[in-house]
N, C-alpha and C positions, 0 to 999 in steps of 0.2 A: 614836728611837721614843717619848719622851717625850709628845712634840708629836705624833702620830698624831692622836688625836682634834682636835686642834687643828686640824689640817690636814683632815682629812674636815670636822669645819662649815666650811673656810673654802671647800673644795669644792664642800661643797654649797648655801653660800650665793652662789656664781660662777656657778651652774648656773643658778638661777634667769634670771639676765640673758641672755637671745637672743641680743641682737646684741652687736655690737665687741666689749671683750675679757672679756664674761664667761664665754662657752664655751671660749677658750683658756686662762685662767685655770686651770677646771675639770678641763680634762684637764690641764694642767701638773701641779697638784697632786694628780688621781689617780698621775700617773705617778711622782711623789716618793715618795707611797706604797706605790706598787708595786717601787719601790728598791728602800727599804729594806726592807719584807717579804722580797724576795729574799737581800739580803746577811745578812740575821738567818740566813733557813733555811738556806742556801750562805754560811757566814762562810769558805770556801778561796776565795773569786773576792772577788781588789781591789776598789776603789772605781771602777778605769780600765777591769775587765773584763780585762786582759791576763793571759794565761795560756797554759803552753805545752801542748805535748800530754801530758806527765806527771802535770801538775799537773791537768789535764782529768779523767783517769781517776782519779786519788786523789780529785778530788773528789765521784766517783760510788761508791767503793770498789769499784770492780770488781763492782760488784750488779748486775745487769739492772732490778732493781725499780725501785734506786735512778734509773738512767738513763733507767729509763721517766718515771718521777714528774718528774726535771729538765728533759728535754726538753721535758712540758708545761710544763713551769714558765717557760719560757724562751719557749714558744709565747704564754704573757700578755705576760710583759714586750714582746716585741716587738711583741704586737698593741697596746699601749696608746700604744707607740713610734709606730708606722705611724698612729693615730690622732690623735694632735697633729700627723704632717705630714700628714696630710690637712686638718685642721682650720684650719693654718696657710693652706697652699694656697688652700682655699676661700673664705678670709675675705681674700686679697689679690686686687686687677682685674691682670689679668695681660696687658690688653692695654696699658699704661703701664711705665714704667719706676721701679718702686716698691718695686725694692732699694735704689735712692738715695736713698730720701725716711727722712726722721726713722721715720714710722709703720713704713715699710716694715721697715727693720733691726731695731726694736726688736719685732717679732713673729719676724724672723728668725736675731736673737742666739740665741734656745735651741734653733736646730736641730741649733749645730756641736755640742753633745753628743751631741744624738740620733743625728747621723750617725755616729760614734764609736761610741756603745756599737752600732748596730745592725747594723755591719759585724762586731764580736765577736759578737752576738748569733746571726747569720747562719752564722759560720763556724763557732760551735759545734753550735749547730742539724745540721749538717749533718755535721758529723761524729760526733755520738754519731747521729743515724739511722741511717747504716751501721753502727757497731755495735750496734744492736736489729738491725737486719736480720739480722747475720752471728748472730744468737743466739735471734732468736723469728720464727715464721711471719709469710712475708709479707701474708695475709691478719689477723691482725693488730691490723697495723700502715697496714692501708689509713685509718683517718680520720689519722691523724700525716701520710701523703703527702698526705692531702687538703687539712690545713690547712696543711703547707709549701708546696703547689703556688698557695694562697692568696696566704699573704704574701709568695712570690718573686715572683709577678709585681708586687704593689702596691710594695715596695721596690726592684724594679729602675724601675718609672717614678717617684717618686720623685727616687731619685740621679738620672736622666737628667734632670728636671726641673730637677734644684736646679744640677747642675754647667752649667746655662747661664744662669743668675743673675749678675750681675757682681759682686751684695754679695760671694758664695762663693769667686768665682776665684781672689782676694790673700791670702783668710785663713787656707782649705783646701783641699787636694786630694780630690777628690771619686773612689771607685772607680765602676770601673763593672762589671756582671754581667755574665755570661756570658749567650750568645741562650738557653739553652735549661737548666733545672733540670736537677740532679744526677737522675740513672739509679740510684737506691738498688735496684735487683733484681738489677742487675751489679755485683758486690763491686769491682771492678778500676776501677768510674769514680771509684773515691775518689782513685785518683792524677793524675786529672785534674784534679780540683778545685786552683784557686788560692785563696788564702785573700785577700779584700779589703783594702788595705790604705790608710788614713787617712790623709794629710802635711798638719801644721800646720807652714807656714814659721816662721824666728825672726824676734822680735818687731825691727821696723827701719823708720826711720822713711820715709812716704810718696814717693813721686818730687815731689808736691805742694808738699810740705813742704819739700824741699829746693831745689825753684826758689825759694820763697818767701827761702831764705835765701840762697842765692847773691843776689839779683836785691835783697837788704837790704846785702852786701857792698858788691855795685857802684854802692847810692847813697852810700855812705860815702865812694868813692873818685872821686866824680863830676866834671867839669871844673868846675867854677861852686868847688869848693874846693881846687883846685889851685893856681889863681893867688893864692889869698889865704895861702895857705903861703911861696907862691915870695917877696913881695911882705913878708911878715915876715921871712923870712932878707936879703932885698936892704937894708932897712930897720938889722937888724942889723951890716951891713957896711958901709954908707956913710950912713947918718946918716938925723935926722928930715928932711930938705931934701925924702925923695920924698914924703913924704906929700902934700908939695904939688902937688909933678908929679913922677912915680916915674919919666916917663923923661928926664926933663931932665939928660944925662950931660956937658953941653957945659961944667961949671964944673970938673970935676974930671978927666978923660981926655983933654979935646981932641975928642974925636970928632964927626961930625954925628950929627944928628938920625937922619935915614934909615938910616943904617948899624945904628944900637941898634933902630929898630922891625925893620929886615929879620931881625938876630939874634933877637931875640924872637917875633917871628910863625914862625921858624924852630923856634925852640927847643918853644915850641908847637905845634908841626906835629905835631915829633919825638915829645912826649909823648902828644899823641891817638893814634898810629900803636902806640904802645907800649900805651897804655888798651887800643886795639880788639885789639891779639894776644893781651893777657894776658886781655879777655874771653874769645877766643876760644880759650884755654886750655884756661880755666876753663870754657866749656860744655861743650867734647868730655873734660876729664877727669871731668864729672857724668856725660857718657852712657856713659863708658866706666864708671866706677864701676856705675850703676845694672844695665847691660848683666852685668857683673861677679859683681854682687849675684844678678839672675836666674840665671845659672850655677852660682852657687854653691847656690844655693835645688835649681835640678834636680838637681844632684848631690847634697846631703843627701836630695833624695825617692827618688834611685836609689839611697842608702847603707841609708837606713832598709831601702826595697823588697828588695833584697839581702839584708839581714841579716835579713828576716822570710824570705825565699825558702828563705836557707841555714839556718835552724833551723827551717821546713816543711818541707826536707828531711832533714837530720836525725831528723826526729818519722818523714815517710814512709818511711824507710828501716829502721827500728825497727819501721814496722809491715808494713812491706814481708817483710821476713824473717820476720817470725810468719806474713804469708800466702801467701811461699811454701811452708812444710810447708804449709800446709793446702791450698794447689794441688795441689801434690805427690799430696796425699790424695783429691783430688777430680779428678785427671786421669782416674784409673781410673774413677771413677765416672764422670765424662765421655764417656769412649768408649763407656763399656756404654748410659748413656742414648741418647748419639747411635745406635749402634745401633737403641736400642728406637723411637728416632724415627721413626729411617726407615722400621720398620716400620709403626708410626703416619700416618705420612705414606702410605704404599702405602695400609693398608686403608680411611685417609681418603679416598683418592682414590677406590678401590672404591664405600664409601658415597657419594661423589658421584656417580659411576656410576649405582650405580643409584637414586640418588633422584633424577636426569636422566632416569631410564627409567620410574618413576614419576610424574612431573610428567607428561610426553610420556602416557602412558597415559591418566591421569587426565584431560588437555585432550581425548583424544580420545574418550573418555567422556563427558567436558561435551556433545560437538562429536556426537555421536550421540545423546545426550539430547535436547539442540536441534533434530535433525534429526527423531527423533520426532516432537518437539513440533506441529513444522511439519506434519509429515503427519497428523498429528490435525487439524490446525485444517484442512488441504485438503480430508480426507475429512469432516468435518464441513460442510464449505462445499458440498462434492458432497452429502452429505447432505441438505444443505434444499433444494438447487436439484431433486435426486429426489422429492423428498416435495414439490414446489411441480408437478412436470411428473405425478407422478401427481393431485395434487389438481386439473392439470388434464383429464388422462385421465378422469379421475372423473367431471367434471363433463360432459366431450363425449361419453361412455356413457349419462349419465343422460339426454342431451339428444335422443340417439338413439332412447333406448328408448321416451319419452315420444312422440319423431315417429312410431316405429313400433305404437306403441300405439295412437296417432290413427286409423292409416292403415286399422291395423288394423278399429279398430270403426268407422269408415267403410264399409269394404268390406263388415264384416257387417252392416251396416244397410241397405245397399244391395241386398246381396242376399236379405236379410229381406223386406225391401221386392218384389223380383221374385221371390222364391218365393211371396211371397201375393198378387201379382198371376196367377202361373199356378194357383196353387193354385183362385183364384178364375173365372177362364177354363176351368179343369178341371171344374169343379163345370158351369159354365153349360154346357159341351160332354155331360157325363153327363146333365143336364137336358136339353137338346133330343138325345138321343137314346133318354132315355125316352118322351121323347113323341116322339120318329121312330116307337118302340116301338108306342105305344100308338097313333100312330097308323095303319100298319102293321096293328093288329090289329081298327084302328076300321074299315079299308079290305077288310081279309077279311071281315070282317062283315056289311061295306057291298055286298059282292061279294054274297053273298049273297042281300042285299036293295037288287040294283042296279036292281032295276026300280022300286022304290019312292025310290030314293035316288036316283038320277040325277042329278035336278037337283045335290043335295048334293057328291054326285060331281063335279061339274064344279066346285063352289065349292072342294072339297077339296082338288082340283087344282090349282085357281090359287093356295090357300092354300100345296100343297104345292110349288108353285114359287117364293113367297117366301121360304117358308121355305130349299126349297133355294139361291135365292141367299143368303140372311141367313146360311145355312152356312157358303155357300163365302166370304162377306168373312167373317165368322170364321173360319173356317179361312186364311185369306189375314194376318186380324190376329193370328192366332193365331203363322202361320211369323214375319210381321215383329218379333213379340216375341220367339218363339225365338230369330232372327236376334240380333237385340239384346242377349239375354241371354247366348248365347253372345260375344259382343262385349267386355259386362262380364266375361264369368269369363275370359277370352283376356288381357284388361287388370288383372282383380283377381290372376293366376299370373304377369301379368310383374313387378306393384307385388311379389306376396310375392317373385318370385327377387329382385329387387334389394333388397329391406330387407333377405332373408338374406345378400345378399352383401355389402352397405356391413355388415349385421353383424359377419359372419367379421371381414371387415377391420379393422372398430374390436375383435373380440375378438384377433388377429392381437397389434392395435400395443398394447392390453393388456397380452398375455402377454407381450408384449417388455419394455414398461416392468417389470413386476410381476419377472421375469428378472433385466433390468436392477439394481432397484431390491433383490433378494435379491443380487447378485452385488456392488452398493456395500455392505450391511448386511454380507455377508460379511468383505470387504476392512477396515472400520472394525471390527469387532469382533475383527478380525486383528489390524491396528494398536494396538488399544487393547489386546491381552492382549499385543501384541510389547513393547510402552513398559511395560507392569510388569512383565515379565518383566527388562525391561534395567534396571530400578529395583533389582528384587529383587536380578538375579545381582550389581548393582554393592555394594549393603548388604552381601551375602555376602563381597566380597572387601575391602571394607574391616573387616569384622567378622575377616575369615582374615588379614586383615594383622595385625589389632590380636592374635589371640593368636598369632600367627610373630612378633612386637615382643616380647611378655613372655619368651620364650627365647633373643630375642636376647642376645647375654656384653655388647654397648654399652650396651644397656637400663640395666643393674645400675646403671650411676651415676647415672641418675634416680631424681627424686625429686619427690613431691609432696604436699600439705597433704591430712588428713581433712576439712576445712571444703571444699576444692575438691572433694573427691570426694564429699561431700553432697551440695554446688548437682549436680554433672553426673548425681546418679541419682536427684534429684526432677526434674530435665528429661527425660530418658529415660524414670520412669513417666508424666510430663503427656503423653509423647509415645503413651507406649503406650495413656492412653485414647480420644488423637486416632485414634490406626492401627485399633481396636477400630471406633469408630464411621463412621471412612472405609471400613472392609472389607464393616459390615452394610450401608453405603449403596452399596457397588461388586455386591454381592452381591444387592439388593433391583433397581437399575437400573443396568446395565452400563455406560449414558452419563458416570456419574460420575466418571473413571478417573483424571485429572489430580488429584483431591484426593491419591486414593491412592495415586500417586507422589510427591508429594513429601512427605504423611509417610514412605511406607518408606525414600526416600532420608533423611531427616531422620531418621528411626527409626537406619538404619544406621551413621551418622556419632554419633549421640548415644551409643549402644550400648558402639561403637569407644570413644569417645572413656574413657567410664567404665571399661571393659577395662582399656588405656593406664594411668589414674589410679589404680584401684585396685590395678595393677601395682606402678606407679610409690608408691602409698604404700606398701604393704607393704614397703620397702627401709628406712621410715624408723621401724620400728615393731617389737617384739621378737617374736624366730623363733616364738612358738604363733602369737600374734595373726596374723604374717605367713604363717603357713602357712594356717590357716582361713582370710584375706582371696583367697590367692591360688586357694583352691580355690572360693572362692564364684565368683569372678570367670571361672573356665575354665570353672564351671556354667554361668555367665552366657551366655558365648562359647555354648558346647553349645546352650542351649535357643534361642537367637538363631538359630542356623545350623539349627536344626529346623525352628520357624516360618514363614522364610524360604523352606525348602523343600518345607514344605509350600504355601506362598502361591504358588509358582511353577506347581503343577499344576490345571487346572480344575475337575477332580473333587472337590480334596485343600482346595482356597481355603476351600472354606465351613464344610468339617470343623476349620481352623488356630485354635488356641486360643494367644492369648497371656497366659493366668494364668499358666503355670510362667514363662515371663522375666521378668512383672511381680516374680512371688514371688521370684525371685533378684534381681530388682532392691534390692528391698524387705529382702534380706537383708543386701545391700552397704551400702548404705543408714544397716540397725540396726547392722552392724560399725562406719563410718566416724563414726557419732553416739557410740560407746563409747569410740574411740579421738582422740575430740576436744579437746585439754588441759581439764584440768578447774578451772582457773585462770578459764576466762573463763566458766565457767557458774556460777561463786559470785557471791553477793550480796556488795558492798561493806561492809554490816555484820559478814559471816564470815571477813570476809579476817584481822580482830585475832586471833580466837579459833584461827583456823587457821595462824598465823605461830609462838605459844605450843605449838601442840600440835606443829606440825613441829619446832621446836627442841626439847620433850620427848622427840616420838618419836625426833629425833636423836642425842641424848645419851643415851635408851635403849637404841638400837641400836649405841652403840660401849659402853658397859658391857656388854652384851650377847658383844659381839665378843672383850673381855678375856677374859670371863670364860671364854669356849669357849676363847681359845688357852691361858687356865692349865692348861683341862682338858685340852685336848690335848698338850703340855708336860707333864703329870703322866702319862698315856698314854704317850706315846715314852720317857718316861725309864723306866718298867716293862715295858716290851715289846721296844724297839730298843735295839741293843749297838753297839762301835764306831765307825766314818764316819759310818754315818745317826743314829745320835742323836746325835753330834756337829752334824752337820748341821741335824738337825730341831732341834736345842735355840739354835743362834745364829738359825736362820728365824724358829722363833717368839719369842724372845728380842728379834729387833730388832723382829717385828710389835709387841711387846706394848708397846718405847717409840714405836711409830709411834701407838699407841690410847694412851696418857698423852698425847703430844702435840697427836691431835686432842679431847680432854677438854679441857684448855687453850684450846684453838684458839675449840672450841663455847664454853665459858664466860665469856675476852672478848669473843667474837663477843653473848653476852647483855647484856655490860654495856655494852658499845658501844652495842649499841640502845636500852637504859633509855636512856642519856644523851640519845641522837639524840631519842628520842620526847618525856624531858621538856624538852629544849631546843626544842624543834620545834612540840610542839602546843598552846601557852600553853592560853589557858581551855579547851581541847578536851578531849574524852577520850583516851582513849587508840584506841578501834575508830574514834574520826572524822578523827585522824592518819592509823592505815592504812586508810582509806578513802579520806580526801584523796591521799594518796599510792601510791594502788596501784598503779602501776607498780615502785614502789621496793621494794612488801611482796610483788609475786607474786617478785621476782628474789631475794628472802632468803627465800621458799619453795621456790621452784627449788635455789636452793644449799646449802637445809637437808636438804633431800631426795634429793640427788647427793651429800653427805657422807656419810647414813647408809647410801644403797645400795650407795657404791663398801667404806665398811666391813663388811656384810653377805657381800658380794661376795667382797672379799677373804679374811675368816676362812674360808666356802667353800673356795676355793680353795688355803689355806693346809691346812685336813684333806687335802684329797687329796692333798696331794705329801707329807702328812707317813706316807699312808697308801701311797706310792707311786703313786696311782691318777692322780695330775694331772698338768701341767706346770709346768716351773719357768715359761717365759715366760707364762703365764698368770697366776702370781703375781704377776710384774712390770709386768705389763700392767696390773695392778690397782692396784698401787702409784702408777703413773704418775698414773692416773683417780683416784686419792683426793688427789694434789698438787693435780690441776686442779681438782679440785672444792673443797679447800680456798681455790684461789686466788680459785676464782668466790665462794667464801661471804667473804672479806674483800674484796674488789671491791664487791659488792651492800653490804658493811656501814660501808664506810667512803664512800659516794657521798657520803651527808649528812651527816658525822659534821664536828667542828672541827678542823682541821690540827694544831690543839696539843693535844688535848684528850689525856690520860694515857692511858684503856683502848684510845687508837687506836694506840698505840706500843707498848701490851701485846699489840692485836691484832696491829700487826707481828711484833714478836718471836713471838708463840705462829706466827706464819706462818712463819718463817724454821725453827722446829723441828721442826715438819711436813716441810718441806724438809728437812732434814739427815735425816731420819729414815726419809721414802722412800729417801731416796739411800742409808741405809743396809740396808732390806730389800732393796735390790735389788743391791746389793754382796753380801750375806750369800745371797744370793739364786744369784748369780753364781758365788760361787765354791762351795756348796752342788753347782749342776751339776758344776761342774768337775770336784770331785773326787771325784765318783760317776759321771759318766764315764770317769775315770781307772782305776780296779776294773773297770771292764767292758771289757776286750783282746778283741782279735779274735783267732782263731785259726782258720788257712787252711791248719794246715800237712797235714789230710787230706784237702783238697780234689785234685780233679786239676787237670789245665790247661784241658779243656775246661768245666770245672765256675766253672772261676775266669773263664774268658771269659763264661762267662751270666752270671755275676754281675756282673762290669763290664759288660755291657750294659747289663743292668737297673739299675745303677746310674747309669749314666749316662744312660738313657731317664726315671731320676727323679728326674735334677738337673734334667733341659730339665725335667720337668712342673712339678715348686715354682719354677724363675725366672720360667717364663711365669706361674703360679699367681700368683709375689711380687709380679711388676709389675701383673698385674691387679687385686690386693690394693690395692698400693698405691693405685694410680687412683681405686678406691672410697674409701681411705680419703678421699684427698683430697677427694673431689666431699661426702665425707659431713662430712667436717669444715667445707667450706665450708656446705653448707647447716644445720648446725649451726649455725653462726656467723649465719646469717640472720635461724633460727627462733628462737633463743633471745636477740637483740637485741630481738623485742618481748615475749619471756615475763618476762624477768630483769629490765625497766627498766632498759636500757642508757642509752635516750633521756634518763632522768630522770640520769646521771651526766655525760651531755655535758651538758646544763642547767646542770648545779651546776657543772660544770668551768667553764662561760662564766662 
């Protein structure tokens, strides 16, 4: 550790270099660093990593905490691990064979460590996750499965990668993963698990190597230095003569010539024949050696693999037996849940049901909507072809009228005309027969004086003869005009019957059309009140579904945000002033009727939708607030299903006022803006000042809580005698070291944060640290704030049971929620703080006392009931028999109600703890602790 710094610059001047080996360099040397930082903090784990499973658990001490904190810890090392073989990987061409090359091996020499520690790394990994599993909610523990689910698959490609490398086959034995990660949700898959297991062969020299020396052997004993041995011994036995000619035997034996070469080429023969068996000895004793050698190799890798097997089983069988009591313990509960399954499965399938019967409805709603549609746009198409056949009616009326008008004043100009042609004929006929008159009178007179007129007489005469013809062709022109004229009035009564009757006719195929054209107007104004009416009844029953959903018992475990249910009731009032100005314009001209269906439909769904949400938030919000949300919200419903039914009647349409929905709207609205964390409506300036006053107010409110329980504790001891002040005095007695230990708890949790803030925000201030970092400063007002409430809470609840008035499990309940809440305020305080830093380890400890000190109100807690229900005996003995039958009935009709009660409970708590865990990842600054964790 000396060399730390030493090794970070040398790191980071490795870093600099991109290519070849300054990036492997770099992580080399982080990961040295990251060694030893871990064997500092874990000095029970060797330099080898091996360790059994006893040794595993002492090294966690049996803490959960501690477990938790190691397995991340373990989660670096190996990710820095995975990181150099990555590094290595990439930085080699993989389509050559570049295990063999100088470059190759000497990038690939630091893997066989890596491969080593990361098979321990792996196997412990995996078994302290099961145990977090077996000890804290699987929800959790969801990012620990996310980032093992991470690096098992990167480390299973990997080994697969490397154990087909030829560097790797001779040096080590490469494990290989299972197809598919550990099942940490089923406690039972941990005896599935095999633990990976590493074989380095003994160190022995190459098969290479040893042809090399054999093949050094056989030139030692090669033929070319055979004869020069045989040839010094011959030499030595019968004198220098051979060096002349070594086989000239003819002076000394007698013998020939040929006789000594055929023994010698002989003798010769005999010795190559001997050479080539004892090579071939000697090769099949190398292969069987080598052949040997590998034998011997698998069997130490099956000795090792064995004897890690048989002490995994040993370890599993130790843990085997702790889980079977706890099966044991959970069979029961087993059967009960499978039960309550089945039940769950039944009414899930019901709910499928009928949200199969719903969908099918709903399409066919669509599918009737649509079909409207279409008869709108028909009758509207019959509408203009109506309105185009009268426009042309119209025009062959007018065209008529104008012919008969003609015809008309023709006729009377004509006959104008022969009225004053007789009128005139009349006159000249009264004229000559004034003077017929006159002269008639001139002729009596004449008579008179006919003897003197005579002559005149006779002139008279012929006068009165002209005259009477000129009569009678007047009278003669006179009939031919009559004639005539009656001619025109015979032809002017047949012209009028026929204009009257092509009249009729054309008035006839009018009043058909005009008929017609009332009987289409009818039909479309049918149509178009049918279509909002089927708008309307469908908003109605999606508004009657959405408050039959708020009483649904499923509903309960939803849940949903004030910020959502803000956005859906500023949509529903935008909507409501669209529906206002679609109504005056449905209302002003009936044509317009398509707008004002699909606001209502869109009115109805928006409405619903807020119902639903404002439902769905009230679940996540405290019982006043939730009780006013829920009643604004069934207002809501109310004046919605008014409207509507108002809007459905023709009368009632124009009279439908949508202010009271808006105003409920608008009321939801002010609720869900009240109930909106008030974390994200602060200025980043006020975040410092308000961090200071939460931990004031904090530490004010558990002094506070002291001091109630002395005075309550001074109380019971002057009032209560016997068990109960016995009782009430060890309750409040451990409450009062649970409030010294959250004092503690709050006070390093102060000095943890001086340090954080003065390490953290060099030249800054201090409001521009928590600024800078506000996610990490709302989650240490979140936890400053959950500390003082759960102790508020608790002292509460601690008077009433000491007054008899409360519950003991309500005490307990509060105990629990003031642990959580302590654990959330050192979580938030230690994200940023320095691993070694002192007040983080004082933080610890003051955590651990908190701990013990719940655990002891709620022991004191425990047996408190106990033995106060122990004083309270039943007595049945003046009951009768049928008196004691009701009573177990009713007893047992109000076990079924609290089981079915408990489980439904539970469900909620569940749904509520997970969305807890959602909401409060972005309040608390979770995000900013996984940051700091990387």
């Amino acid at each position: 550790m000396r060399n730390k710094a030493d090794l970070t610059d040398m790191s980071r001047m490795w870093g600099h270099l991109s290519e070849g080996y300054g990036k492997l360099c770099s992580i080399y040397l982080k990961l040295l660093i990251t060694k030893m930082e871990f064997h500092i903090k874990n000095p029970r784990f060797p330099g080898n990593l091996q360790m059994s499973n006893r040794q595993l658990d002492e090294a966690g001490e049996n803490d959960v905490n501690n477990f938790f904190q190691l397995t991340v810890e373990m989660f670096d090392y190996l990710e820095l691990e995975l990181n150099l073989f990555l590094g290595v990987f990439s930085s080699l061409d993989m389509s050559r064979s570049v295990s063999v090359t100088a470059a190759g091996q000497c990038r690939l020499a630091p893997l066989i460590q890596v491969i080593l520690d990361s098979s321990h790394l792996y196997d412990y990994t995996v078994k302290l996750l099961f145990k977090l599993h077996s000890c804290l909610p699987a929800d959790t523990l969801q990012g620990h499965r996310d980032r093992f689910q991470e690096q098992f698959k990167k480390l299973k490609s990997l080994f697969y990668r490397s154990s087909n490398l030829q560097y790797f086959k001779r040096l080590i034995q490469i494990p290989q993963l299972p197809e598919n990660p550990p099942n940490f949700l089923r406690a039972s898959a941990l005896s599935e698990h095999i633990s990976p297991v590493v074989v380095i062969p003994a160190e022995s020299s190459s098969p290479e190597s040893e042809h090399v020396v054999e093949t050094d052997d056989l030139v030692d004993t090669d033929v070319p230095t055979l004869p020069a041995a045989v040839e010094t011994k011959f030499d030595d036995l019968f004198g220098t003569t051979a060096a002349v000619d070594p086989f000239n035997f003819n002076s000394q034996n007698g013998m020939r010539k040929d006789d000594k070469d055929r023994l010698i080429e002989q003798l010769t023969r005999e010795i190559q024949a001997l050479k080539e068996e004892l090579e071939s000895f000697r090769l099949e004793s190398g292969r069987l050696c080598q052949a040997l050698r590998g034998r011997v190799n698998e069997l130490e890798a099956e000795l090792a693999e064995q004897s890690h097997l048989r002490l995994q089983a040993v370890g599993e069988s130790e843990f085997l037996k702790v889980e079977l009591d706890d099966l044991r313990r959970v069979r029961e509960d087993t059967e009960k849940e499978q039960r309550s399954l089945t039940e769950i499965e039944k009414k899930a399938q019901a709910n499928e049901q009928r949200y199969t019967k719903l969908k099918e409805k709903y399409t066919e709603l669509v599918r009737s909507h649509a079909d409207l549609l279409r008869k709108n746009a028909e009758v509207t198409r019959q509408m203009t072809v109506a309105r185009a056949a009268q426009d042309e009616v119209d025009d062959v009326r007018r065209e008529m009228q104008e012919k008969v008008k003609a015809a008309q004043e023709t006729a009377d100009r004509q006959e104008r005309e022969q009225l004053d042609q007789l009128q005139e004929l009349q006159r000249e006929l009264v004229s000559s027969r004034v003077e017929l008159d006159s002269l008639k009178t001139t002729m009596v007179s004449s008579q008179e004086s006919s003897e003197v007129l005579g002559t005149q007489l006779a002139t008279l005469e012929t006068e009165k003869a002209d005259l009477v013809q000129s009569l009678s062709k007047v009278e003669a022109e006179l009939a031919v005009r009559g004639e005539e004229l009656e001619k025109v009035q015979s032809s002017l009564a047949t012209e009028r019957e026929s204009g009257v009757k092509t009249a009729e006719a054309l008035q006839n195929q009018l009043n058909e059309k005009e008929s017609r054209e009332q009987e289409l107007e009818s039909q479309l104004v049918a149509a178009r009140w049918s279509s909002l009416q089927g708008a309307v009844e469908e908003a109605e029953k999606i508004i009657q579904q959405s408050l039959a959903q708020i009483d649904d018992p499923t509903h309960i475990s939803c849940t949903s945000s004030a910020d959502y249910l803000a956005s859906r009731c500023q949509a529903s009032i935008a909507c409501m002033d669209r529906l206002h100005s679609a109504r005056e314009a449905f209302i002003a001209d009936n044509t317009g009727v398509s707008e004002l269906v699909r606001v209502v439909t869109q009115c109805g769904h928006l409405v619903g939708d807020t119902i639903v949400q404002g439902s769905a938030t009230s679940h996540m919000v405290p019982v006043e607030q939730a009780d006013a949300l829920s009643e604004s919200v069934k207002s809501c419903g109310a004046e919605a299903l008014a409207l509507l039914s108002n809007m459905k009647l023709q009368d009632s349409i124009a009279a439908a006022d949508n202010s009271k929905l808006k105003a409920a709207l608008e009321a939801i609205l002010a609720t869900a803006e009240k109930l909106r964390p008030r974390g994200l409506e602060l200025q980043q300036g006020e975040l410092g000042d308000l961090v200071e006053q939460e931990m004031a107010a904090t530490s004010a409110a558990v002094e506070s809580a002291a001091a109630r329980i002395e005075e309550m504790l001074n109380k019971s001891r002057a009032v209560d005698t016997g068990i109960k002040m016995e009782v009430n005095e060890r309750i409040l007695a451990s409450c009062t070291e649970l409030m010294q230990a959250i004092k503690e708890l709050v006070l390093s949790s102060k000095n943890l944060q001086r340090d954080i803030v003065e390490g953290g925000r060099g030249a800054a201030s201090m409001k521009e640290f928590y600024a800078k970092n506000s996610r990490w400063t709302e989650g240490l007002i979140s936890a400053s704030k959950a500390v003082g409430w759960g102790a508020t809470v608790m002292v509460d609840a601690a008077d009433l049971v000491v007054q008899g008035k409360g519950k003991f499990e309500e005490l307990m309940v509060c105990s629990h929620e003031i642990a959580a809440s302590t654990a959330q305020l050192v979580a938030a305080s230690k994200v940023k703080a320095d691993k070694d830093n002192v007040n983080l380890q004082r933080l610890q400890h003051a955590s651990r006392g908190v701990t013990q000190a719940t655990a002891a109100v709620v022991a004191s807690t425990k047996s408190g009931k106990s033995q106060i229900e122990e004083t309270e005996t039943m007595d049945f003995s003046s009951m009768t028999l049928t008196q004691i039958k009701r009573q177990e009935m009713d007893a047992q009709v109000l076990v079924l109600e609290l089981e079915t009660r408990l489980q439904k409970e539970r469900e909620r708590l569940g749904e509520l703890r997970k969305k807890h865990y959602e909401l409060a990842g972005v309040a608390e600054g979770w995000g900013e602790e996984q940051e700091g964790t990387g």
